[in-house]
Predicted model as a PDB file, atoms N, CA, C, CB and O in Angstrom, pLDDT in the B-factor column:
MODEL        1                                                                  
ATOM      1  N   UNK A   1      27.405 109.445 138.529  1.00 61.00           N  
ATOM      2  CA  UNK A   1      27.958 109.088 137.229  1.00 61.00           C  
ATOM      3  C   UNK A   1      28.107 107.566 137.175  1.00 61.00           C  
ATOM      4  CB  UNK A   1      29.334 109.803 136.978  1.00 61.00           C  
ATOM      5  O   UNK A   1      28.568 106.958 138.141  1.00 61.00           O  
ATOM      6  N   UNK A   2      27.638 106.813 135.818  1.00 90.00           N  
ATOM      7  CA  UNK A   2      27.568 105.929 136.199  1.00 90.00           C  
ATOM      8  C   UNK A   2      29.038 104.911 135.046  1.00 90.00           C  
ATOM      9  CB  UNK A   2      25.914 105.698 136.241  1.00 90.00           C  
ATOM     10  O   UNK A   2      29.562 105.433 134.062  1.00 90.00           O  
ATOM     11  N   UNK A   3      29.335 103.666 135.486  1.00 93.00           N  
ATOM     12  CA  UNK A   3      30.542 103.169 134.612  1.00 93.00           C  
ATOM     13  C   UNK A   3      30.611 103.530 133.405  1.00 93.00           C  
ATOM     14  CB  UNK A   3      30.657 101.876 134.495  1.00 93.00           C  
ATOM     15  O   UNK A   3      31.723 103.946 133.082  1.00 93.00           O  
ATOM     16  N   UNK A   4      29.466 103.524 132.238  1.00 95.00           N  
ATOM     17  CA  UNK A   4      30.039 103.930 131.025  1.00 95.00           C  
ATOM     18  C   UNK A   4      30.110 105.706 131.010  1.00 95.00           C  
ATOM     19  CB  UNK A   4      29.073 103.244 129.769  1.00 95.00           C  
ATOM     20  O   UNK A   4      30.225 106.279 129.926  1.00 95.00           O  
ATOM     21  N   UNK A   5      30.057 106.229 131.868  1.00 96.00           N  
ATOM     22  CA  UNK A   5      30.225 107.683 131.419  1.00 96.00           C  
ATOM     23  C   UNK A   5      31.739 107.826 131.994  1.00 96.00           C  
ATOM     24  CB  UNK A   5      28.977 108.885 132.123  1.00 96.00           C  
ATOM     25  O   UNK A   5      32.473 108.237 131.095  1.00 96.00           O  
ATOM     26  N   UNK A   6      32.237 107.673 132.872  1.00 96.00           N  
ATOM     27  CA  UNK A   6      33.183 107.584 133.754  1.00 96.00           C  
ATOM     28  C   UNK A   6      34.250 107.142 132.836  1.00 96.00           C  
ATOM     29  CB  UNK A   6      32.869 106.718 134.942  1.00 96.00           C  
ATOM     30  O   UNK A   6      35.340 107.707 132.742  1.00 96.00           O  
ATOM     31  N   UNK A   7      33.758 105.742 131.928  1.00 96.00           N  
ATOM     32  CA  UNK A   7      34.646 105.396 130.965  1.00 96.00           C  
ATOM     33  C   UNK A   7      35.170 105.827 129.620  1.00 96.00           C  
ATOM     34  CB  UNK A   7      34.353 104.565 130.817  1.00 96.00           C  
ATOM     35  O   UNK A   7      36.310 105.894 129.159  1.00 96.00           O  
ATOM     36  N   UNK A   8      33.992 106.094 129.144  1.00 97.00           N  
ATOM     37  CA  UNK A   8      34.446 107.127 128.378  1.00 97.00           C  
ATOM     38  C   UNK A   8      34.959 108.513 127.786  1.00 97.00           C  
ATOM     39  CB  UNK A   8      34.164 107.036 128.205  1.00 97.00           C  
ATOM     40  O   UNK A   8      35.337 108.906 126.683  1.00 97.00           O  
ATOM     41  N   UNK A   9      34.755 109.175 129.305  1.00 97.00           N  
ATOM     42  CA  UNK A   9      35.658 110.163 130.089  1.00 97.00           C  
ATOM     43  C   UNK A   9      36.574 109.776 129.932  1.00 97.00           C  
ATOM     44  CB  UNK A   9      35.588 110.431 131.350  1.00 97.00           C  
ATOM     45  O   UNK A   9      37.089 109.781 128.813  1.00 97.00           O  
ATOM     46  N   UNK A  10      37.244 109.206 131.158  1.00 96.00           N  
ATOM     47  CA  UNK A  10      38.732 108.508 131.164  1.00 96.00           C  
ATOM     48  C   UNK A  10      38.971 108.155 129.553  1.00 96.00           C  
ATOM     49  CB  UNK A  10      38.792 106.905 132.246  1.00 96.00           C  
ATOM     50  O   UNK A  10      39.816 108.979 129.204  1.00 96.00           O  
ATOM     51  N   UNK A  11      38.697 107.484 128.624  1.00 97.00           N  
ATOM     52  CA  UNK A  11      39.443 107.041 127.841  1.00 97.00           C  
ATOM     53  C   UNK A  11      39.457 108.192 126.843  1.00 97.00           C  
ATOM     54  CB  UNK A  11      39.075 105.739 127.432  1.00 97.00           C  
ATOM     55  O   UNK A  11      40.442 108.151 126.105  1.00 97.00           O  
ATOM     56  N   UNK A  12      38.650 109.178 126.632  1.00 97.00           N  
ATOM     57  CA  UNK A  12      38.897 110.630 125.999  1.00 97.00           C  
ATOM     58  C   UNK A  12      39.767 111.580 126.548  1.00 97.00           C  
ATOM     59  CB  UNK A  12      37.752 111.340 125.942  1.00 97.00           C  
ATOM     60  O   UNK A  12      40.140 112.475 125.790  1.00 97.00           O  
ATOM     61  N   UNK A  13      40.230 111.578 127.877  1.00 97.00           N  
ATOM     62  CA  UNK A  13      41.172 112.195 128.353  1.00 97.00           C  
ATOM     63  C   UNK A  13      42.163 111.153 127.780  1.00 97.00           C  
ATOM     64  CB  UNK A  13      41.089 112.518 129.861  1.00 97.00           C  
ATOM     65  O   UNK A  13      42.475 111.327 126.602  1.00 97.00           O  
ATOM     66  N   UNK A  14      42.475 110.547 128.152  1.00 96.00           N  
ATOM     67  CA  UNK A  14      43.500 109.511 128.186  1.00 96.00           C  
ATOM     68  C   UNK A  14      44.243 109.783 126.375  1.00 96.00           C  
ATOM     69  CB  UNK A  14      42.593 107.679 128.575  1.00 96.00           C  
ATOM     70  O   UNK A  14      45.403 110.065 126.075  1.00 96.00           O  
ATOM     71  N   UNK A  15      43.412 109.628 125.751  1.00 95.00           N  
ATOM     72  CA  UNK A  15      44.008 110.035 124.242  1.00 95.00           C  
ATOM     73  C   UNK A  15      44.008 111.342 124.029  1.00 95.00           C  
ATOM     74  CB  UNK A  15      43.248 109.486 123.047  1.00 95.00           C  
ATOM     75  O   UNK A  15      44.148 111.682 122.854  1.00 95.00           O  
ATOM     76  N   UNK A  16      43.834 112.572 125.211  1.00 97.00           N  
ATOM     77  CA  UNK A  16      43.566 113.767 124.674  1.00 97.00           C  
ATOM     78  C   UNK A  16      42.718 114.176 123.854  1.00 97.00           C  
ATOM     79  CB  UNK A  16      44.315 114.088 124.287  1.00 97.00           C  
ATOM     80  O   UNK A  16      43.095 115.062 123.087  1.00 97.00           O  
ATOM     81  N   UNK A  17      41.651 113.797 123.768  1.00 96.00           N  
ATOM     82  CA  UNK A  17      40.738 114.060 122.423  1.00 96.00           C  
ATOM     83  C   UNK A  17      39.624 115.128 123.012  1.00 96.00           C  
ATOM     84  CB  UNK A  17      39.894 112.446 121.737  1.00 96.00           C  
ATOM     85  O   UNK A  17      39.166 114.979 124.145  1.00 96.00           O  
ATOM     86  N   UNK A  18      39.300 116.018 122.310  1.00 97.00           N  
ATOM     87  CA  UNK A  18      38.482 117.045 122.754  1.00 97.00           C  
ATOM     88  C   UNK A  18      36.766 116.474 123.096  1.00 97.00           C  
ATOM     89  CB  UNK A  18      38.594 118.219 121.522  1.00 97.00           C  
ATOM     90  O   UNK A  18      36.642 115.294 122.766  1.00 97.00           O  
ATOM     91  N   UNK A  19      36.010 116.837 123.437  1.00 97.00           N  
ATOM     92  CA  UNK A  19      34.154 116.466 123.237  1.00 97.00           C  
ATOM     93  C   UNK A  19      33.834 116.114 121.876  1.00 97.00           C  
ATOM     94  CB  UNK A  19      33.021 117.880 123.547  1.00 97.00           C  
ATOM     95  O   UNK A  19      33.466 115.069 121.340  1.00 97.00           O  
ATOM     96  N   UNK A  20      34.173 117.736 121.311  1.00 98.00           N  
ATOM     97  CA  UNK A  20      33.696 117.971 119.492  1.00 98.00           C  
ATOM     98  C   UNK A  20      33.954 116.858 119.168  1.00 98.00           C  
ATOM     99  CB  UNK A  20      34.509 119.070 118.359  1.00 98.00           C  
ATOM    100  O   UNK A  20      33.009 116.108 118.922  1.00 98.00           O  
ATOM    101  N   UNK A  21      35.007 116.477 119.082  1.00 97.00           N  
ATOM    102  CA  UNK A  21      36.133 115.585 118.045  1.00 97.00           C  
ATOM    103  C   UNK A  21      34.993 114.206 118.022  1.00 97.00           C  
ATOM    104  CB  UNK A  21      38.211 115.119 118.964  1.00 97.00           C  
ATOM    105  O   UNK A  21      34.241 113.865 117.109  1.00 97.00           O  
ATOM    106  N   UNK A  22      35.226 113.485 119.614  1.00 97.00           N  
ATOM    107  CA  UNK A  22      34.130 112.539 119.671  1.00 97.00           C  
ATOM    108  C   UNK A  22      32.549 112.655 118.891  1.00 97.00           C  
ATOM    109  CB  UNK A  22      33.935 112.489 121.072  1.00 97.00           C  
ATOM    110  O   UNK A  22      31.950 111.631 118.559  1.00 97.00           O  
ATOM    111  N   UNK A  23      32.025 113.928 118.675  1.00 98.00           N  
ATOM    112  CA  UNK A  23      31.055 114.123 119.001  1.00 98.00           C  
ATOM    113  C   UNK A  23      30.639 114.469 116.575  1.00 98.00           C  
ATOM    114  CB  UNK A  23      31.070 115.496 120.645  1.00 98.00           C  
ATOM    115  O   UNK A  23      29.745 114.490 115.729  1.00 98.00           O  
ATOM    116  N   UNK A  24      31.400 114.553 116.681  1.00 97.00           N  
ATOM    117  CA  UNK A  24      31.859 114.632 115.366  1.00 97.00           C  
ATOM    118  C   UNK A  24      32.186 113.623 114.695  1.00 97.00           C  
ATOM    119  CB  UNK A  24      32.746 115.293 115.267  1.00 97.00           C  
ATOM    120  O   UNK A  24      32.098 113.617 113.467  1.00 97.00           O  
ATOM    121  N   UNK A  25      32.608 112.630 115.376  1.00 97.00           N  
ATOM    122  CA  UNK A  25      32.848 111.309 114.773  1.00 97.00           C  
ATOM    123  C   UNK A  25      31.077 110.256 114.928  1.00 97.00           C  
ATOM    124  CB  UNK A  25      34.432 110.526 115.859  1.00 97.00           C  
ATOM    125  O   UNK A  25      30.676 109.380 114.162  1.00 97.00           O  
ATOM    126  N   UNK A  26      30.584 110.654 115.838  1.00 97.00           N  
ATOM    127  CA  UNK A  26      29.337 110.052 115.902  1.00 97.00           C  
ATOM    128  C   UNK A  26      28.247 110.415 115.271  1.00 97.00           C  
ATOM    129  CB  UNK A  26      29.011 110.013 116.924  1.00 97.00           C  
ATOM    130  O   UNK A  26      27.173 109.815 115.329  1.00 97.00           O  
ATOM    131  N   UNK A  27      28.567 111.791 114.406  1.00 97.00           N  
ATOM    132  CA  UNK A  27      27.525 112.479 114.100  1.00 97.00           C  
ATOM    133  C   UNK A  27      26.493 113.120 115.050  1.00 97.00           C  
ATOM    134  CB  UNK A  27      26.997 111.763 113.387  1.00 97.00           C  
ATOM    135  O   UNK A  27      25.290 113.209 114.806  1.00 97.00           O  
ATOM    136  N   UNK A  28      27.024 113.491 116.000  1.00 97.00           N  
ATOM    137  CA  UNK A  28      25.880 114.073 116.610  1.00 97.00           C  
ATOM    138  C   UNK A  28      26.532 115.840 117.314  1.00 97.00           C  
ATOM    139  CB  UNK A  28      25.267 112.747 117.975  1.00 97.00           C  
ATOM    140  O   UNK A  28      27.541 116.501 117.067  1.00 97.00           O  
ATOM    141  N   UNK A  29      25.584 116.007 118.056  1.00 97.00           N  
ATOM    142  CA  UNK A  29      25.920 117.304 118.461  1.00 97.00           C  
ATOM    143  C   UNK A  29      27.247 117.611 119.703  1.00 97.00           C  
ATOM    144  CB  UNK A  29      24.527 117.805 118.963  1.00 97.00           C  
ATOM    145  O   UNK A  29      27.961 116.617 119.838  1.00 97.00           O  
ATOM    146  N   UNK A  30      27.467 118.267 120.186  1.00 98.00           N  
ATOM    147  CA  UNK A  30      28.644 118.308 121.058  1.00 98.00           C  
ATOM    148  C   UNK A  30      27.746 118.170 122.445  1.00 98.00           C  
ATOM    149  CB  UNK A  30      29.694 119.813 120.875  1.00 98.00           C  
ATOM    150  O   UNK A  30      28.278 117.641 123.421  1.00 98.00           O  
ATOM    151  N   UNK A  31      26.313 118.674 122.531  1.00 98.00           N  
ATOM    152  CA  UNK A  31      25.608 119.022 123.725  1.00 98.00           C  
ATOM    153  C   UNK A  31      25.048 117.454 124.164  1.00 98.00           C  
ATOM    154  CB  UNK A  31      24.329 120.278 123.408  1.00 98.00           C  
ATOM    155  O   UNK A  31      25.097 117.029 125.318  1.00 98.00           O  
ATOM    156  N   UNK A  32      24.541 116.738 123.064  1.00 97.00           N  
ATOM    157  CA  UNK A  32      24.060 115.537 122.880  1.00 97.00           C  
ATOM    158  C   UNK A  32      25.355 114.168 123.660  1.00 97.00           C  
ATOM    159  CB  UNK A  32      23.781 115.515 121.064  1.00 97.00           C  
ATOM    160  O   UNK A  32      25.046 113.260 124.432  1.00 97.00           O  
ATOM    161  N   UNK A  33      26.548 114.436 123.193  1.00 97.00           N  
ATOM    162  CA  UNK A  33      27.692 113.359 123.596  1.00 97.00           C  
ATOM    163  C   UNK A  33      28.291 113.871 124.602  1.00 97.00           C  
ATOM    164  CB  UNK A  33      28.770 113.002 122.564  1.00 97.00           C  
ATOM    165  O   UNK A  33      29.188 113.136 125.016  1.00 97.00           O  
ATOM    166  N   UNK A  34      28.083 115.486 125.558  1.00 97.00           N  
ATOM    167  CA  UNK A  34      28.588 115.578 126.699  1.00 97.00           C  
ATOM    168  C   UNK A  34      27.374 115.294 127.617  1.00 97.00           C  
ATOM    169  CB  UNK A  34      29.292 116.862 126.868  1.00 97.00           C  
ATOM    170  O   UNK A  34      27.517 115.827 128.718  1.00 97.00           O  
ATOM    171  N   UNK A  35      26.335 114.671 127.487  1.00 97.00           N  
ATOM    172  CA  UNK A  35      25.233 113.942 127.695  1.00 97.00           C  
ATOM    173  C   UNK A  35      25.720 112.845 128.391  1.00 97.00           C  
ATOM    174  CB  UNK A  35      24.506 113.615 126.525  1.00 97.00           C  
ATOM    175  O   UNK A  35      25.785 112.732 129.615  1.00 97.00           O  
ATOM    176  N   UNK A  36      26.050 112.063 127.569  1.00 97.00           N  
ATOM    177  CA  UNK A  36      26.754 110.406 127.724  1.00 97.00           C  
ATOM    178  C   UNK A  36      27.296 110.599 128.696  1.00 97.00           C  
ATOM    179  CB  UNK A  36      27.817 109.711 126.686  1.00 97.00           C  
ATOM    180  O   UNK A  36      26.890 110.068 129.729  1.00 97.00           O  
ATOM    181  N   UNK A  37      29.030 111.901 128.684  1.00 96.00           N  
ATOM    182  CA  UNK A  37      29.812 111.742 130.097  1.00 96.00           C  
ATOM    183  C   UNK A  37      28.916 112.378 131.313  1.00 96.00           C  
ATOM    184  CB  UNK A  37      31.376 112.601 130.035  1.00 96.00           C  
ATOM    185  O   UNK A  37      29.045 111.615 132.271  1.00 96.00           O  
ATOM    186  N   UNK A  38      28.253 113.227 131.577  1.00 96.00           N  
ATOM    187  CA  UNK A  38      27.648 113.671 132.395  1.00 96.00           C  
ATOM    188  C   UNK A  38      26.568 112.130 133.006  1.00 96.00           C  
ATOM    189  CB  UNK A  38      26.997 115.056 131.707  1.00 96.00           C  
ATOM    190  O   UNK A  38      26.231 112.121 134.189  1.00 96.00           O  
ATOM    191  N   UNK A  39      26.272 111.321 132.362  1.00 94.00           N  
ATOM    192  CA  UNK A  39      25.266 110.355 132.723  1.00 94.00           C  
ATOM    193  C   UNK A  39      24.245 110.645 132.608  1.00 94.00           C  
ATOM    194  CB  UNK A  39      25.242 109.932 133.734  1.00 94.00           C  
ATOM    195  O   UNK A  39      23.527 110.144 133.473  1.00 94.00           O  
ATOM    196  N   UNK A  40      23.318 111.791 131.319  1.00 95.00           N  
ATOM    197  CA  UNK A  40      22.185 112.085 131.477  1.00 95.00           C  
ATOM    198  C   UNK A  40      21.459 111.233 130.188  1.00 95.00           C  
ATOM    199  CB  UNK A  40      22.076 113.630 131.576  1.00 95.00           C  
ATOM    200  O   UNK A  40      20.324 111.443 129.762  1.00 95.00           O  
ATOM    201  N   UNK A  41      22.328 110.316 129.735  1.00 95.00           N  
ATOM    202  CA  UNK A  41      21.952 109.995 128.212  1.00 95.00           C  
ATOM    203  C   UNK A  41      22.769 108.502 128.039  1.00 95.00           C  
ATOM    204  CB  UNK A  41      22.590 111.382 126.960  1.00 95.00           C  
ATOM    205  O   UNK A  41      23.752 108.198 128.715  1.00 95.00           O  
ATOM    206  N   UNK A  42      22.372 107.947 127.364  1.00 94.00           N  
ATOM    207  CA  UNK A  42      22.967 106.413 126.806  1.00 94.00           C  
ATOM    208  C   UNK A  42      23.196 106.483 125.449  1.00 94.00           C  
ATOM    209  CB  UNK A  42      21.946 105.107 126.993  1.00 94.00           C  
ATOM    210  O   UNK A  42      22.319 107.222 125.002  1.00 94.00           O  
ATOM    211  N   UNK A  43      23.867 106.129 124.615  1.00 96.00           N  
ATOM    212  CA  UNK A  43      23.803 105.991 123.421  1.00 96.00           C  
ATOM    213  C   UNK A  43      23.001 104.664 122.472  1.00 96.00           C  
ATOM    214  CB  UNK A  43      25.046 106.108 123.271  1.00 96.00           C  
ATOM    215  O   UNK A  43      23.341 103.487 122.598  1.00 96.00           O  
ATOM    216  N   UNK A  44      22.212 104.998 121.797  1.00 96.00           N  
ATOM    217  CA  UNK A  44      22.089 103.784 120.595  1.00 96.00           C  
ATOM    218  C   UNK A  44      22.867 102.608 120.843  1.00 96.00           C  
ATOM    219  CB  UNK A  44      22.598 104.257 119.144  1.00 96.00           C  
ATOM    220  O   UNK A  44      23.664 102.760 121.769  1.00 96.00           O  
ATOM    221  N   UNK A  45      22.883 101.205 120.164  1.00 96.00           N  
ATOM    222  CA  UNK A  45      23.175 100.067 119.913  1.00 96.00           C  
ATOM    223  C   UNK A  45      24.571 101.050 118.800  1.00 96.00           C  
ATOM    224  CB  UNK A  45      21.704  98.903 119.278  1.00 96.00           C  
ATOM    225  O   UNK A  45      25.763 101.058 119.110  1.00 96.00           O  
ATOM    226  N   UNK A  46      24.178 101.537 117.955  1.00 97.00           N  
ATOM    227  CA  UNK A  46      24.657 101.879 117.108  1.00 97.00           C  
ATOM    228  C   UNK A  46      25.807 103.039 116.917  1.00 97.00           C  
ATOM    229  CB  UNK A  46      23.773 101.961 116.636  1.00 97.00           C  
ATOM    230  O   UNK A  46      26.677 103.255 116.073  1.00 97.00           O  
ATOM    231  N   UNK A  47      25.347 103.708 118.191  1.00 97.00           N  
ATOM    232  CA  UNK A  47      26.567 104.851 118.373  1.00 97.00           C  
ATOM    233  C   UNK A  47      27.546 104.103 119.882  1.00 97.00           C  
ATOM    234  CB  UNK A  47      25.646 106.873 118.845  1.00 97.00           C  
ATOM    235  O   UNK A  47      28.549 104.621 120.373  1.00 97.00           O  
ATOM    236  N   UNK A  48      26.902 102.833 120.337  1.00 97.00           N  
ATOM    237  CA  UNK A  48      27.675 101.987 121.237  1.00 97.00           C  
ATOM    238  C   UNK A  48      28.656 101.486 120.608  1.00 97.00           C  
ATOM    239  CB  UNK A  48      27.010 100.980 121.832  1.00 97.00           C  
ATOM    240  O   UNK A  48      29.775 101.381 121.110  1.00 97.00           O  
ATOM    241  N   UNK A  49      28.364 101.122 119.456  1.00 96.00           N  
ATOM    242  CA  UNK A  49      29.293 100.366 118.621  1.00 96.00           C  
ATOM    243  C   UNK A  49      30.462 100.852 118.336  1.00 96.00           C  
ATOM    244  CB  UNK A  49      28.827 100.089 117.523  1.00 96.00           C  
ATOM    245  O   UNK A  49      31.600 100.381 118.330  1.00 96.00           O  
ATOM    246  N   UNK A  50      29.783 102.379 117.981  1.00 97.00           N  
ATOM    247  CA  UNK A  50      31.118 103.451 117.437  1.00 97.00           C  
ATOM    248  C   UNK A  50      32.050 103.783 118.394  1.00 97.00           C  
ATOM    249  CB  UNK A  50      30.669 104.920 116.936  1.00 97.00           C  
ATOM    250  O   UNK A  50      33.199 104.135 118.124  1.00 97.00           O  
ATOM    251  N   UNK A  51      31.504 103.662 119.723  1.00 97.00           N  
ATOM    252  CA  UNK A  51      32.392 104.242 120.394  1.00 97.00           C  
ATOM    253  C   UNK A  51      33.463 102.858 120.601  1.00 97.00           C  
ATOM    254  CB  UNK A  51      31.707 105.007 121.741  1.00 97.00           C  
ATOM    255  O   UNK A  51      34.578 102.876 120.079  1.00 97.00           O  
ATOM    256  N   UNK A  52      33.048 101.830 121.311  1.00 96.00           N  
ATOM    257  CA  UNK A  52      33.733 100.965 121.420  1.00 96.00           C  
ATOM    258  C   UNK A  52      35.113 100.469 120.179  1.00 96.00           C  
ATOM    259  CB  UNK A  52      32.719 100.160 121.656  1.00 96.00           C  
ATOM    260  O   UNK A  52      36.222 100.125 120.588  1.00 96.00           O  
ATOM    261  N   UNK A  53      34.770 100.523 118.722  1.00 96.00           N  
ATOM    262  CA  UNK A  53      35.453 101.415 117.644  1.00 96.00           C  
ATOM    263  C   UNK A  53      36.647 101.419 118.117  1.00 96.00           C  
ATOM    264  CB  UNK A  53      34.948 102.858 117.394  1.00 96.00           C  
ATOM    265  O   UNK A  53      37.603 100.706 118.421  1.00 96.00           O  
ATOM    266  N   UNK A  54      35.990 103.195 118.043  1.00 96.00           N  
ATOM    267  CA  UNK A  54      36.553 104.414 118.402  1.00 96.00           C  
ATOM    268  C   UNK A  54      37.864 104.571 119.537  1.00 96.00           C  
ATOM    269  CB  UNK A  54      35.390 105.120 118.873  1.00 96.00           C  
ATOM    270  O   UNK A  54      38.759 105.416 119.508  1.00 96.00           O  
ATOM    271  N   UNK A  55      37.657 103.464 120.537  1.00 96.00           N  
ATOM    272  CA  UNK A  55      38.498 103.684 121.560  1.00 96.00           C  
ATOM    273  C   UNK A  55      39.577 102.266 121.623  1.00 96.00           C  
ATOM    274  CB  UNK A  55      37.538 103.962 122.941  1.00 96.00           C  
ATOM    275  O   UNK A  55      40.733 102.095 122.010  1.00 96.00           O  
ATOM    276  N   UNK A  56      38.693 101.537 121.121  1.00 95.00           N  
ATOM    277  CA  UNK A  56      39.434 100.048 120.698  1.00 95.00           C  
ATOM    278  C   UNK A  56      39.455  99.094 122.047  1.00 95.00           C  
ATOM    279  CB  UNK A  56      41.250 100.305 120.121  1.00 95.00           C  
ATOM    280  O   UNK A  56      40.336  98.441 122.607  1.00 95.00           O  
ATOM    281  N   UNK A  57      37.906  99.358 122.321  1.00 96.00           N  
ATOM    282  CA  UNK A  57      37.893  98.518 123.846  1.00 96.00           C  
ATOM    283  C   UNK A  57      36.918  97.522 123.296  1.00 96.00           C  
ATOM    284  CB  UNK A  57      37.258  99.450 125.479  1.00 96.00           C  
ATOM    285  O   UNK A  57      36.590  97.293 122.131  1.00 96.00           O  
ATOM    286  N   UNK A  58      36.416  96.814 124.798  1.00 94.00           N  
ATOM    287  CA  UNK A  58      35.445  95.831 124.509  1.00 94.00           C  
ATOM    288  C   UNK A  58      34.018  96.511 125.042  1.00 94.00           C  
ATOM    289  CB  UNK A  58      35.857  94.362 125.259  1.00 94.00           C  
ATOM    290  O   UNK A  58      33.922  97.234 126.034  1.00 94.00           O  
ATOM    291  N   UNK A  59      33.015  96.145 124.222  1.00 94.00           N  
ATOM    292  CA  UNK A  59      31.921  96.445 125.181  1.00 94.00           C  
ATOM    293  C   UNK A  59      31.544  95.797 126.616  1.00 94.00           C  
ATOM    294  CB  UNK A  59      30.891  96.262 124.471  1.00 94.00           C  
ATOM    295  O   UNK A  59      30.477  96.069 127.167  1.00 94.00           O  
ATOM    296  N   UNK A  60      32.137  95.251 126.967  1.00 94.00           N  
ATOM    297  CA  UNK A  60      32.057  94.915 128.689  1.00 94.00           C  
ATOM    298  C   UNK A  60      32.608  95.707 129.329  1.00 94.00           C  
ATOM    299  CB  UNK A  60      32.634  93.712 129.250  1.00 94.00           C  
ATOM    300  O   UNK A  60      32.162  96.012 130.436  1.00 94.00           O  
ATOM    301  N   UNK A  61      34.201  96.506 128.620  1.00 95.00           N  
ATOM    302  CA  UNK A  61      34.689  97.594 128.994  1.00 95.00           C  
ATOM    303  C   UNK A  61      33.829  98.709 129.561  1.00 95.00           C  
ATOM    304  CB  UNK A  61      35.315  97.957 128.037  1.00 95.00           C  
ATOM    305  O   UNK A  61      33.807  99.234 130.674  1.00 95.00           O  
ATOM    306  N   UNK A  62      32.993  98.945 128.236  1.00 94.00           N  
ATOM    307  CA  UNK A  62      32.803 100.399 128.505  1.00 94.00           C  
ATOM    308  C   UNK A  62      31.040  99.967 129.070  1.00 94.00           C  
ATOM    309  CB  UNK A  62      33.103 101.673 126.810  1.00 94.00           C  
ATOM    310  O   UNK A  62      30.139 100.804 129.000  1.00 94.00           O  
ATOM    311  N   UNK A  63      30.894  99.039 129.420  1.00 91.00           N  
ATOM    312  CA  UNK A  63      29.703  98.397 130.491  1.00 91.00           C  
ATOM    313  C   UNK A  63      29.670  98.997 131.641  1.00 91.00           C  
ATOM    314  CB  UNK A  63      29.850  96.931 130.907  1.00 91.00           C  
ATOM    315  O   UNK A  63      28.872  99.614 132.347  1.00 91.00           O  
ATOM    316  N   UNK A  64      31.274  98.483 131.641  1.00 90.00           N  
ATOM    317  CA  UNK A  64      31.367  98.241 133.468  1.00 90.00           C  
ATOM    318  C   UNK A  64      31.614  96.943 134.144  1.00 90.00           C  
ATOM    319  CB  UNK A  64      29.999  98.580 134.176  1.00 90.00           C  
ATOM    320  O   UNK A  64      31.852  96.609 135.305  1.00 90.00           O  
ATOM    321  N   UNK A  65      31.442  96.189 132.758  1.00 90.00           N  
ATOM    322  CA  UNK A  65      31.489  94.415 133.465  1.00 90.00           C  
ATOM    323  C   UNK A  65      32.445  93.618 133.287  1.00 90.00           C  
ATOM    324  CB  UNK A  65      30.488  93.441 132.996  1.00 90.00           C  
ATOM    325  O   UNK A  65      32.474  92.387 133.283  1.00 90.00           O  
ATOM    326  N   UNK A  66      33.542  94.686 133.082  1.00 90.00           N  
ATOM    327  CA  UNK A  66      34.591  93.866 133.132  1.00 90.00           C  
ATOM    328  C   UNK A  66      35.591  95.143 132.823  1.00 90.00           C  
ATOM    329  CB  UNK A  66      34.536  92.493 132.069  1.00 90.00           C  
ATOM    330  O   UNK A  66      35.292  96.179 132.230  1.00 90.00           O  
ATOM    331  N   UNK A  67      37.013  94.731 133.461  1.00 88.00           N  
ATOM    332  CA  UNK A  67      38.102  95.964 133.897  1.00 88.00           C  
ATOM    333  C   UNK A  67      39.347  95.694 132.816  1.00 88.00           C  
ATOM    334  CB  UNK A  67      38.756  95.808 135.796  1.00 88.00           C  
ATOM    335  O   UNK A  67      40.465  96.203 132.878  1.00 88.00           O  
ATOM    336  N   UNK A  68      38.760  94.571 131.608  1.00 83.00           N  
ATOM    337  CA  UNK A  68      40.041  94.342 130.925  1.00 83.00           C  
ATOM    338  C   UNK A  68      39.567  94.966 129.353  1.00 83.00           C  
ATOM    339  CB  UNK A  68      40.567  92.512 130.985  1.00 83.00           C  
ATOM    340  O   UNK A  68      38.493  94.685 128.821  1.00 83.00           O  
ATOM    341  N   UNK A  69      40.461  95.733 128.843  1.00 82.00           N  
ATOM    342  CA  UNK A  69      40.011  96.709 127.695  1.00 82.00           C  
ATOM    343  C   UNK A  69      39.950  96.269 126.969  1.00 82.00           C  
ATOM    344  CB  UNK A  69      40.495  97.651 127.286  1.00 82.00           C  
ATOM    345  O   UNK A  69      38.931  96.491 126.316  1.00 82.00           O  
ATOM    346  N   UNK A  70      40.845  95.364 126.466  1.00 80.00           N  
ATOM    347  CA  UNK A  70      41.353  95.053 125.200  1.00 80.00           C  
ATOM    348  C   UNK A  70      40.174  93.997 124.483  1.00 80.00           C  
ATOM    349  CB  UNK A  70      42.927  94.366 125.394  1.00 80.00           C  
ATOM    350  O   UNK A  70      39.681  93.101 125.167  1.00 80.00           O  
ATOM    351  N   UNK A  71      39.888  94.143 123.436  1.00 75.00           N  
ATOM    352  CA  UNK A  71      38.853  92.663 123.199  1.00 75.00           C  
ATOM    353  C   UNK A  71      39.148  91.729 122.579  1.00 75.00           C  
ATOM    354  CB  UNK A  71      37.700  92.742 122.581  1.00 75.00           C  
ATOM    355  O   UNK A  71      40.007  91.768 121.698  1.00 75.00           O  
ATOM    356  N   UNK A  72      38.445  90.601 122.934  1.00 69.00           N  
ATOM    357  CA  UNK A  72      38.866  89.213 122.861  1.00 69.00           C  
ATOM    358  C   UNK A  72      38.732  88.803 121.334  1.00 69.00           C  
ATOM    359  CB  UNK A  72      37.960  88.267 123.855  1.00 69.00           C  
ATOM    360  O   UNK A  72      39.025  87.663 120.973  1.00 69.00           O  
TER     361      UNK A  72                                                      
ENDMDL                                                                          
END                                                                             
């Protein structure tokens, strides 16, 4: 598993939020965004965006390239 799946794991537990819910907010399927956490899949520029959004991190966050969430 690699940092962004790991991360966005953790930060979907972390708010309690179900797969669907995420997976529903991106428009896509539930099978498609448990993809992402499993590490079998990357998302778009565009559904990167959403998530980062979505969780209110930085994209270095949910990289891996950096351990501070909040964005600058």
């Amino acid at each position: 598993m690699n940092k962004f799946s790991q991360r966005i794991k953790e930060l979907r537990i972390n708010k309690k939020i179900k797969q669907k819910e995420i997976a529903e907010y991106l428009g896509m399927s539930l099978f498609a965004y448990q993809r992402y956490e499993y590490g079998e899949r990357e998302p778009n520029f565009d559904k990167f965006i959403k998530l980062c959004d979505y969780f209110q991190v930085s994209a270095d966050y949910l990289l891996g390239l950096s351990d501070v969430r909040e964005r600058k």
